[in-house]
Phi, psi and omega in degrees: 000140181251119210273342160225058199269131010257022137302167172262356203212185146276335183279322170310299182294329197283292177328310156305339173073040185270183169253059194340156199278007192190124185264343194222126169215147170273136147277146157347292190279291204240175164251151205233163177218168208187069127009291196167173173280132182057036201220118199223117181261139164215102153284108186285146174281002169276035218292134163241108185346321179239046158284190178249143177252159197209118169263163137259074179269166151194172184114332193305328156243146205286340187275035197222080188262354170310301177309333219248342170273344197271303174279359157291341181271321150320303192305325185283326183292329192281309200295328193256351178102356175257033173199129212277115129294122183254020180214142175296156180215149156233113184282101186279125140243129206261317212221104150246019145301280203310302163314312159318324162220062145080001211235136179293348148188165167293292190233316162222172183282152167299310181276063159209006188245003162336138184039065177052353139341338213254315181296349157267348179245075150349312191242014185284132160309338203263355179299323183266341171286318161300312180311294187307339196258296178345286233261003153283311166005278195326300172306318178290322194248337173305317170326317188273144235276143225250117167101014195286164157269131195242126202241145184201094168240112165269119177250158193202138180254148179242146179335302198262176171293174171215135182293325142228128190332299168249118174216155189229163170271158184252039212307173178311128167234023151057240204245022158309166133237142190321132164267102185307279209301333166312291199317317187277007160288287167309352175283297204297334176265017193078355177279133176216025155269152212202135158228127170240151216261159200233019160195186180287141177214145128073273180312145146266023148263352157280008180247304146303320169313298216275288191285359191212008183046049202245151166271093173252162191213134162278125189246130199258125178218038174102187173357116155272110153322131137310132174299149186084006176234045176242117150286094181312314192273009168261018144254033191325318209293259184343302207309312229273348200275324186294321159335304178307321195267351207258352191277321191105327184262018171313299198284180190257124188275296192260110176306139176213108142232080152271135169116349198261143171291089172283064191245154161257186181268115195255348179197151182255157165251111177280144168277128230218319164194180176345300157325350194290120187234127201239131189259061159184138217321153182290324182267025190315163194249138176315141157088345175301143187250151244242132195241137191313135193073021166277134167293115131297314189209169159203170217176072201026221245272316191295102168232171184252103153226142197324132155230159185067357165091345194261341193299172142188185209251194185192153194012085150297140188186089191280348185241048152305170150274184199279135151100004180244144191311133150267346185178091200281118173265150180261192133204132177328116172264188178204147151299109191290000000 
């Protein structure tokens, strides 16, 4: 029986604004739970305490539709048996209006409404839709068994090119310490780009970091596409890894990221006003490198300029609003 009939899918019901004909069902292997629209619990009945739980969201901007075809095709796989789970999950679609009409968001972006963020823009839709995704987070990892290891990949594809291609964010993790065998799991998925972020965002993986102790990532894993213009295989690297961890066969007994690209975050560029002038090409690619003594921006009395040859730049975007980031200048890091 298909449970989300007469859609075909999760992704098919969740678009449609349907409801399943049943919200809690068994499989042979799991138990499925139907949450809320766009919101999917999935347990296996071999459950073990120190299994790993894992959110997986995407969708949080609606145009970045590769990750959201690609974990919706695991999700199908889980449901039908061809594909074993050894962990508990909760499976996210973040913007779904916005998924609906093609668009990176409706009234705001969504990864900025993040950590009680979402209470100054009151009337944005994606403000209430953030509160609800917290407090599944919340729920979902308060559930889980004390010492479980807690996971948290946000996928996501980016507007512009990239100079490497797949890269993920790290958020601040304040007096943690960077977990090497994740990092060397994104190395295994092909992300061998690494930014680790130097302060609190936002995010909603900095919201699972922070507030839910889960090890998270934003993860960028190219182009965003209209569903069905997405070259599937060039995300081969996720599919096949995240398959691997949702499996049980994931982790690394020996961490190995020698060879991974490490920066941190050395500045933000703000727009501060009307005045804002971003000194660099409209299609520049994430990771372009900032050559010493370049003007990046001005701003009246305010300039950005490159210093030492090592920087580069990352989500450029000069038709921010006033008082919001255009852009994060970088720099090479180390793991202490």
């Amino acid at each position: 029986m298909n449970p989300f009939a007469p859609a075909r899918d999760f992704l098919d019901l969740t678009l449609q604004g349907h409801t399943p004909q049943q919200t809690s069902w068994h499989t042979p292997a799991l138990q499925a739970q139907w949450l809320g629209h766009g919101l999917l619990q999935l347990t296996p009945h071999a459950a073990n305490p120190q299994q790993e739980q894992i959110l997986l969201s995407t969708g949080i901007h609606g145009n970045e539709t590769a990750p959201i075809e690609i974990l919706n095709s695991i999700i199908n796989d889980l449901l039908n048996g061809a594909l074993p789970l050894a962990c508990r999950i909760l499976v996210v679609l973040g913007n779904i209006p916005a998924m609906q009409s093609g668009k990176r968001f409706v009234d705001y972006d969504m990864n900025r409404l993040f950590d009680g963020a979402h209470a100054k823009q009151p009337d944005a839709s994606e403000a209430r839709r953030a509160a609800e995704l917290e407090q599944a987070a919340s729920a979902f990892f308060a559930a889980a068994p004390a010492g479980a290891p807690r996971r948290h990949y946000d996928l996501h594809t980016a507007i512009r090119g990239s100079v490497f291609e797949r890269f993920a964010i790290y958020p601040f993790i304040h007096e943690r310490q960077h977990n090497r065998e994740q990092l060397a799991w994104l190395r295994a998925a092909d992300v061998e780009t690494v930014l680790l972020h130097s302060k609190p965002a936002a995010t909603y993986s900095y919201y699972t970091s922070e507030r839910c102790g889960a090890d998270a990532f934003t993860l960028e894993l190219g182009k965003a596409r209209p569903f069905g213009q997405n070259e599937l295989a060039r995300f081969t690297g996720i599919d096949r890894a995240l398959r691997e961890r949702l499996s049980g066969h994931g982790t690394t007994a020996t961490p190995d990221i020698s060879g991974m690209r490490l920066f941190k975050a050395k500045y933000d560029i703000v727009k501060h006003s009307g005045e804002f002038v971003l000194h660099l090409a409209d299609d520049v690619e994430n990771f372009t490198a900032l050559p010493h003594g370049m003007t990046i921006a001005e701003d009246v009395e305010v300039r950005y300029v490159a210093d030492g040859g090592e920087e580069r730049i990352l989500f450029p975007n000069p038709k921010v609003g006033i008082g919001l980031r255009a852009g994060i200048v970088i720099e090479p890091a180390s793991l202490d």
